[in-house]
N, C-alpha and C positions, 0 to 999 in steps of 0.2 A: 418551087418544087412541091410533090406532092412524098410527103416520108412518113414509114411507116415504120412504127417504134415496136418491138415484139421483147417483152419482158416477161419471166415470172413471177415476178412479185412487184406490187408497184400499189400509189396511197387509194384508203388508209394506211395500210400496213406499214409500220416508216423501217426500212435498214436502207443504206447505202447505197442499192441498186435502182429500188425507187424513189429516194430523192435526188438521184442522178440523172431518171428516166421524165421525171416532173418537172428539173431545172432543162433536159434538152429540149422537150416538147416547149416550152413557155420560150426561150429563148429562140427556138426556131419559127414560132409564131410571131412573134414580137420582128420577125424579120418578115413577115409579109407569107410563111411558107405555109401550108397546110397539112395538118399532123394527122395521124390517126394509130394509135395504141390499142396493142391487143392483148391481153395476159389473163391468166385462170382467173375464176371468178374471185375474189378476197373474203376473207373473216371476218378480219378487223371491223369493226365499227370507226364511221366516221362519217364527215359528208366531205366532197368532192366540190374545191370551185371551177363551174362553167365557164368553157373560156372559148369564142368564137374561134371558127378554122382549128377544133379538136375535138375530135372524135374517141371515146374509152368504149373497146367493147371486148364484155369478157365470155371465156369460154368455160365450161363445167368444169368441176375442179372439187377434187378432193381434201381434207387436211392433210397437213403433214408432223402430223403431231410432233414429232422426235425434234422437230424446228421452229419449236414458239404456235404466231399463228401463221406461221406460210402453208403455202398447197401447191400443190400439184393438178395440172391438165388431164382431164381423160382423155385417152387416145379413144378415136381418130377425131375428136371435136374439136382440137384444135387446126388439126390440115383440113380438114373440111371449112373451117369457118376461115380461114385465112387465105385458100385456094380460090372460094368462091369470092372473097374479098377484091382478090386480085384482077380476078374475071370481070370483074364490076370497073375496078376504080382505075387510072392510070400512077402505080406507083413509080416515081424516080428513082426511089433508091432506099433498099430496106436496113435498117440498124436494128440487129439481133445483140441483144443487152446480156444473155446468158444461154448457155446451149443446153435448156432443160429439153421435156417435150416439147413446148410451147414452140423456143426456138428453133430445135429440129425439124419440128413442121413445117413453120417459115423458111428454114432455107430448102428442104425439097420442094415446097411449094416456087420461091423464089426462082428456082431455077430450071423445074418444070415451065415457069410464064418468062422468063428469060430478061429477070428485073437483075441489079446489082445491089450486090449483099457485103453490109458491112458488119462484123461479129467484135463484140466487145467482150473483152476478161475480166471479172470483178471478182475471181477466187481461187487457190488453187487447191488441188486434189488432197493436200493431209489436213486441209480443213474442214473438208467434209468428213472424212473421216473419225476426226475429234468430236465434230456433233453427234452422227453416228452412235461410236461407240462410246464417246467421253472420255476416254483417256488416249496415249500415246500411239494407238495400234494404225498400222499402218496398212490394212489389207486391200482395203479399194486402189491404193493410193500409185498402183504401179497400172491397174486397169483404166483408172481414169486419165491418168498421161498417154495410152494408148488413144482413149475417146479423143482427150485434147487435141491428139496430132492429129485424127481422124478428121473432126471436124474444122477445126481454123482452119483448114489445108484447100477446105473446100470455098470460103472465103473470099471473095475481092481481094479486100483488102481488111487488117484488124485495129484496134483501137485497144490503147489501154494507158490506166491512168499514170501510171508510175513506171520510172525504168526499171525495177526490180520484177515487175511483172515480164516486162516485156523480155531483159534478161532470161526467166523462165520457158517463153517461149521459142525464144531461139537453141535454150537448149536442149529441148524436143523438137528442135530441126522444122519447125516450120517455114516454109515457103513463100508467104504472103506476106507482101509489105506490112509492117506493124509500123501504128506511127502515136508516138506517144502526148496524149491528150487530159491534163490533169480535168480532175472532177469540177473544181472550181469553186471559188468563194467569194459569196459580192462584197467586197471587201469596204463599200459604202455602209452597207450596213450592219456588216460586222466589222468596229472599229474600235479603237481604244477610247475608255472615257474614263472617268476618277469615280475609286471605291462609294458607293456609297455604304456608310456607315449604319444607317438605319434599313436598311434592304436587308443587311445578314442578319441584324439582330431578332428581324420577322424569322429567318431560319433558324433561330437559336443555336445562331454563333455568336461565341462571346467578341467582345472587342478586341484584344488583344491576339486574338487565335491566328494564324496562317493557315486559308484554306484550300485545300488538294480538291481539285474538283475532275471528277468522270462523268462521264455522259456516255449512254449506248445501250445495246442488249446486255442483261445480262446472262448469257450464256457460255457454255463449257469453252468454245472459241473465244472468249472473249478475257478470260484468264481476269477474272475480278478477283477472283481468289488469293494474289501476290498483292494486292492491294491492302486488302485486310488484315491477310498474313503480316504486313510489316508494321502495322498501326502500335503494336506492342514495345515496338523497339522505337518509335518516334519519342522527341522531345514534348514536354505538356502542352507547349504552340498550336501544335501539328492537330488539325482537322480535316474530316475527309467528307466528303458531301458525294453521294453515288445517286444520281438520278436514272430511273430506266426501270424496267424488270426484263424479266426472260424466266426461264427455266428454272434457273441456279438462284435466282433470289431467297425463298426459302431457305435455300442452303449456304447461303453468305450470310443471313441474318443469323442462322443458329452457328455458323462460325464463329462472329464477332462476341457473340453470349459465350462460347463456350471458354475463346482465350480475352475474356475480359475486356473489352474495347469500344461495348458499346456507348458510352460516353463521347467516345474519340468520331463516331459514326455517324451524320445523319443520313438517313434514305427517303429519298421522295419518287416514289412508282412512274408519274407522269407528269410532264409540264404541257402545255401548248406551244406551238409553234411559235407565235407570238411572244412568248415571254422567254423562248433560248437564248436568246441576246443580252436579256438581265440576267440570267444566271452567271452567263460567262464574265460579265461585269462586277458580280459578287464573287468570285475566285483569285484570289492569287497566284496559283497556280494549276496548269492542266496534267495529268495523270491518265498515260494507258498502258496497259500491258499485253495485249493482244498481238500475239504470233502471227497473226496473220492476215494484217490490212492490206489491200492492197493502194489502198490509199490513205483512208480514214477523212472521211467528211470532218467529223468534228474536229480533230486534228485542225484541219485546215480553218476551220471557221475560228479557232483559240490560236493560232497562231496572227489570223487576223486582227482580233480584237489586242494582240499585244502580251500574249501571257508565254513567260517561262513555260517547256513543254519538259515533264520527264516519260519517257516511253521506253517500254522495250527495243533492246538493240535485234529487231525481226524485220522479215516485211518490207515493207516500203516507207515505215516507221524514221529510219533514218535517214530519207528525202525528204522529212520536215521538219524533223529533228536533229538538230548540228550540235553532235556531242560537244562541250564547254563553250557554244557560240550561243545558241538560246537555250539551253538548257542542256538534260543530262542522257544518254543514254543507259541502259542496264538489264542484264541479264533477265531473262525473259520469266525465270522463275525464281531469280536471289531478293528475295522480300528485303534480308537484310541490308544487304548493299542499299535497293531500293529506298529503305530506312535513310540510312547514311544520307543519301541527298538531300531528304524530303527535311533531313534537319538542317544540313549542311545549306539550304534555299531559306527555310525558316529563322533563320539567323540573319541573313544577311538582304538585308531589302534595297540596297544599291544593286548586289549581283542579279534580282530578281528583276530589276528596272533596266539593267542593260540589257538582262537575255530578254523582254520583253518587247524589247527594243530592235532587238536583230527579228523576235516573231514579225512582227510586222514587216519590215522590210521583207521578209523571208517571200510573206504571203502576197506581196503587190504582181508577184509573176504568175500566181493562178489567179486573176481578178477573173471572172466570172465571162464578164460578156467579150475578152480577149481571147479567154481559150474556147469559149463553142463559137468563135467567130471561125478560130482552127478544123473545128469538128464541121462546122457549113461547108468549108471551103472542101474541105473532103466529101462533102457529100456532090459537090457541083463537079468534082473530079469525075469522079463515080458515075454520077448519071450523064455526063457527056458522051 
C-alpha cells in the first residue's frame, strides 16, 4: 500500500502524537508499505533518521507559542501541498492523526481525489482548553465537541487508542465505525531488569531512597503540580525524579523552593531516546497525574518494563492502571491522598514487586508490532 500519514506535530518535536506517527510509519515500512508524512514545518531541533520507502515533507508553519514548541500550518499551504500530492501519487489510504489545519486539509483534499480517510483522536476538547487558558475554564470546550462531531463524521472509518476516548465519541453521536487501536509498546525492549544500584547514585539518589519517577511535558495539562504538591507529606524514603520541561518548569522549580522539597526533587530537562530505557530501570516507581491521556505512551512503556504505576483516577489513565492490581489510582488533584500511597509503596517492596508484576502482564496486550498489525489490517479494509 501506498499511505499517507498527515499529522501536526511529529519528530523532533517528541509528545505522544508524534511518536505514534513515527512508530506507525516505521512499522508499516518494515511491512513492505510506502509511507509518506506531511505536517507543518517543526522548531524543535534535532536530526531525523532516513528510512527507505518514507517520505517527510513539511508545509509553512507558524509557532504556537501558548504550546511549548508546537505550530501551526498556514492556510492554504497545506491543501495546496497535499492536493497536489495526491494528484502526483497514488494513495491507498490516508490516516489523519489530528484534525488541526493540516488535517482538515487532508481530508477535503482526500475526498475532493476520492482516496479513503482514516481520522485518529489523540485529545479531547477541555484539554485544550487548560493549555489555552491554564486553568479550569471551559469555553472552547462545548464548540470544539461541535468541531469533533463535524469532522469524524466525515471519516471512513476512526481509530483511537483507548476505550475511554472512544467512549467520548460515541457520546457525541458519531457515526463512523471507531475501532479501538492501543498506541503500543515494544515490550522487547522495554522490559523488566534488576535495579542498578550505581546508575542512581550517578543521579544523586541516595541508596536507600524509593524513587517516584515522571517523564513527559511539563505543562499546564500535564498536572506536575500534585506531584510536587505532595513531596511534603511523603515519608524521608520518598524521591521524585521529573524528567521533561515544557512551560510550567520554571514554575514547579519555584514551587518546590517555595514549600521546601527541593532535596526531595531531582529535575533533569532532557534525556535521549536511547537512554529512556535506563531511566525507567532506575525507578521504583511510575507517577502521572494528568487529566487527560488519552493513552499515555510512557504509561505504557513503565508498565512494560514492570513498574508499580500510581496515576490519576482520569482519562484513560485507568486502562493501565488497575486500582490495587498494579498499583494505585487517585484523585486528580488530592497531593495528599497521592502522599498516602507514594508512602504506603515506599514501605512495602513485596507490594511494589507484585504490582510490578501484574504491569507487565498488563502491557504483553499492547506489544507493538500486534496492535499496528490491527491498524494495517484497517488500512487494507479501507483501500479495498
Amino acid at each position: 500500500m501506498n499511505i499517507l500519514l498527515v499529522t501536526e506535530t511529529y519528530l523532533p518535536y517528541i509528545t505522544g502524537v508524534s511518536v505514534s506517527t513515527d512508530s506507525i510509519a516505521k512499522y508499516m515500512i518494515s511491512q513492505g508499505h510506502k509511507v509518506t508524512i506531511v505536517c507543518p514545518k517543526q522548531i524543535a531541533k534535532g536530526e531525523l533518521q532516513p528510512l527507505n520507502n518514507l517520505k517527510v515533507i513539511t508545509v509553512p508553519s507558524i509557532p504556537f507559542t501558548t504550546y511549548n514548541q508546537n505550530t501551526f500550518a498556514i492556510p492554504p499551504f497545506g491543501f495546496l501541498t497535499i492536493n497536489n500530492l495526491m494528484k502526483k501519487e497514488k494513495f491507498d489510504v490516508v490516516h489523519i492523526q489530528e484534525p488541526g489545519i493540516t488535517g482538515v486539509s487532508a481530508l477535503i483534499a482526500a475526498k475532493m481525489n476520492h482516496i479513503p480517510v482514516i481520522g485518529a483522536l489523540h485529545f479531547i476538547p477541555e484539554q485544550v482548553d487548560r493549555v489555552i487558558w491554564g486553568r479550569f475554564e471551559k469555553v472552547l470546550t462545548p464548540l470544539f465537541n461541535i468541531y469533533i462531531k463535524i469532522i469524524y463524521n466525515q471519516y471512513n472509518a476512526i481509530m483511537t487508542p483507548s476505550h475511554f476516548f472512544a467512549d467520548f465519541l460515541k457520546r457525541l453521536k458519531i457515526r463512523k465505525p471507531i475501532h479501538v487501536i492501543s498506541n503500543g509498546v515494544d515490550t522487547i525492549k522495554f522490559s523488566p531488569t534488576a535495579k542498578n544500584p550505581e546508575a542512581r547514585r550517578k543521579l544523586g539518589i541516595p541508596e536507600k531512597s524509593v524513587l517516584f519517577f515522571y517523564l513527559g511535558r511539563i505543562d499546564g495539562d500535564k498536572n506536575v503540580e500534585t506531584l510536587v504538591k505532595a513531596m511534603p507529606y511523603t515519608s524521608p524514603e520518598v524521591m521524585l525524579l521529573i524528567v521533561g520541561k515544557g512551560k510550567k518548569l520554571g514554575q514547579m522549580k519555584k514551587l518546590s523552593e517555595k514549600i521546601g522539597v527541593n532535596q526531595k526533587i531531582s529535575w533533569i530537562n532532557f534525556i535521549k531516546d536511547s537512554e529512556i530505557v535506563d531511566f525507567y530501570h532506575k525507578a521504583d516507581v511510575f507517577s502521572i497525574m494528568s487529566p487527560y491521556e488519552g493513552q499515555s505512551i510512557v504509561t505504557l512503556q513503565a508498565v512494560a518494563v514492570g513498574l508499580p504505576i500510581l496515576a490519576a483516577d482520569a482519562g484513560a489513565l485507568p486502562e493501565l492502571c488497575h486500582d490495587t492490581k498494579n498499583g494505585f489510582l487517585v484523585g486528580t488533584y488530592d497531593f495528599k491522598s497521592l502522599a498516602i500511597k507514594m508512602n504506603l509503596l515506599a514501605k512495602d517492596k513485596k507490594l511494589r514487586k507484585e504490582f510490578g508484576a501484574e504491569s507487565r502482564r498488563i502491557s504483553l496486550a499492547h506489544h507493538k508490532p500486534k496492535v499496528l498489525h490491527s491498524l494495517e489490517m484497517l488500512y487494507t479494509k479501507l483501500s479495498q
